[in-house]
Structures are given as structure tokens and as C-alpha cells.
N, C-alpha and C positions, 0 to 999 in steps of 0.2 A: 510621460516619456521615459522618466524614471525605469520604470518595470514591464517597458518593453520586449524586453531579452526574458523574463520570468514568463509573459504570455507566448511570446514565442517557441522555448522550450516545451510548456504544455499544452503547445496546439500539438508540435511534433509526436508528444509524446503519446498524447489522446489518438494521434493517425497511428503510431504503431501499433499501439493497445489492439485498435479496431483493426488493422488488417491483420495481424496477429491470432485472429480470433479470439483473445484471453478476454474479455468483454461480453463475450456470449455464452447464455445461461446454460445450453445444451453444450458447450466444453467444459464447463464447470460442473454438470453433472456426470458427465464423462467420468470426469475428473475424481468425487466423489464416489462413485460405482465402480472405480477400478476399470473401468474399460477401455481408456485411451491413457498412451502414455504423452500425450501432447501439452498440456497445462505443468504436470511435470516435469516434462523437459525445459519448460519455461522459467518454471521456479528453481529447478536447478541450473538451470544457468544463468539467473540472475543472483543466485548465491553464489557460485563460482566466482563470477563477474566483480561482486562487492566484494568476495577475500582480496583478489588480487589489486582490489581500486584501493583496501584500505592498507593492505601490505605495502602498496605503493604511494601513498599519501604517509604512512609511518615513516619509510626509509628516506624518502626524498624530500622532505616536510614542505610538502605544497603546499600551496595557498592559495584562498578561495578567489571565487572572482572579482572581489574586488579587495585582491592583494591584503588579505589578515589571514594569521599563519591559521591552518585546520588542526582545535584540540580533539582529542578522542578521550573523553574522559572512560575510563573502567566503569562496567558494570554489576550491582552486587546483587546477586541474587534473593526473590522475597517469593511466597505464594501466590502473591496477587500475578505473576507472570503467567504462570502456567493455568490459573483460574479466569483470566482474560483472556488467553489465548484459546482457552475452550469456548468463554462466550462468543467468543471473534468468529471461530470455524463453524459455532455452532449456527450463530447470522448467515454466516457465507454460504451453509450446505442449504441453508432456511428461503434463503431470497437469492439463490445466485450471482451473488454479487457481492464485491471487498471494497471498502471505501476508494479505491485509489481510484476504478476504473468506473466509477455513477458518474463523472463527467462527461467520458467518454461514450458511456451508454445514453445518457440524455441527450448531447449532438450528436448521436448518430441516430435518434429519432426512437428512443424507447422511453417511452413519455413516463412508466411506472416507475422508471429510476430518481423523477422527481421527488416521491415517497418517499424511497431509499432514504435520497439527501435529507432530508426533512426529521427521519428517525435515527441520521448518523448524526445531526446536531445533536437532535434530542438526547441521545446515549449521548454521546458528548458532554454536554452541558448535564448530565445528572453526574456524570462521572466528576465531574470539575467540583460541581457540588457535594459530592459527597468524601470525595479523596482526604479528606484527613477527617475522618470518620472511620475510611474502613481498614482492615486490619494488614499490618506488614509483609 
């Protein structure tokens, strides 16, 4: 009962995903091919959306939902950022699909997203294993 309110936010979230279209392989190829400005608009307004959440969690020093202040620790920039973020888009342009929304794609009856999950551990779990192995 605990983590009630955690599945509830990700059923919500998993419904907007899906009617949103941002879950379906062919706006993500869209997206990819330059031909629709829709998945863009998306992702720019969900950057927009997190400036203002965290400008506003800065200035007002909110606190999370169960009342502990929110730190934002700095970021220092290394290689592995921009050499993961090329594996990331590289997967994404590869399988249509970004870790966040194979939930949403598997309840809403895309059974291949199963794989997905299966290869995001996988990558996962080598990364975990390998991370103080590879380079800064």
C-alpha cells in the first residue's frame, strides 16, 4: 500500500505516453526522418517544462513528497555523456523505442516491447558491470 501513489502516477503516465502518440514506432520514425514536427514538440516541451520545475524547486526549496528538502546536486561534465547518448539514440532510431515508454508500449499490447525490456536490463546490468572499468 506503501507505493500506491508510485503505481498510480505510472499508470497515468503510461495513458498519456499512449494517447500522446510518443510510444508509437512510426512517430518516432517521423521523428528520426525529419518529417513531423510532433515528437519534437514533445520533447521540447518537456525540456521547457523541467527548466521551469527545476527553477522553481531552486527558488522555493520544495520538498518532495514525503517532505525531505529536494538537492540538485551540479553536474561535471566527462566523455562517457555524449558517447552514451549516441548509444541511447543510436537504440532508439534501431528499435523505436526509449526506455521510459516499453511499459507503455507492452500494456498497450505491443508484445515485441517485451525484448525491448529484456535488452534494457541487459544494457543495463553490463553497464553496471562494467562502470568502473571504462573510461571518464
Amino acid at each position: 500500500m506503501k507505493y500506491f501513489k508510485y503505481l498510480v502516477l505510472g499508470t497515468l503516465f503510461g495513458i498519456i505516453l499512449t494517447k500522446s502518440e510518443v510510444i508509437s514506432w512510426f512517430r518516432i520514425q517521423e521523428m528520426f526522418r525529419f518529417q513531423s514536427f510532433h515528437m519534437y514538440g514533445v520533447i521540447g516541451s518537456a525540456i521547457l517544462v523541467g527548466m521551469i520545475s527545476i527553477q522553481l524547486i531552486k527558488r522555493n526549496r520544495l520538498k518532495s513528497i514525503d517532505g525531505e528538502e529536494i538537492k540538485l546536486a551540479d553536474k561535471q561534465f566527462n566523455h562517457g555523456i555524449w558517447i552514451g547518448g549516441f548509444i541511447f539514440g543510436l537504440g532508439w532510431a534501431l528499435t523505436g523505442a526509449c526506455p521510459g515508454p516499453l511499459f507503455a508500449q507492452l500494456g498497450s499490447g505491443v508484445g515485441s516491447a517485451a525484448v525491448l525490456i529484456l535488452a534494457a536490463l541487459a544494457g543495463t546490468w553490463t553497464y553496471s558491470a562494467l562502470r568502473e572499468k571504462l573510461p571518464y
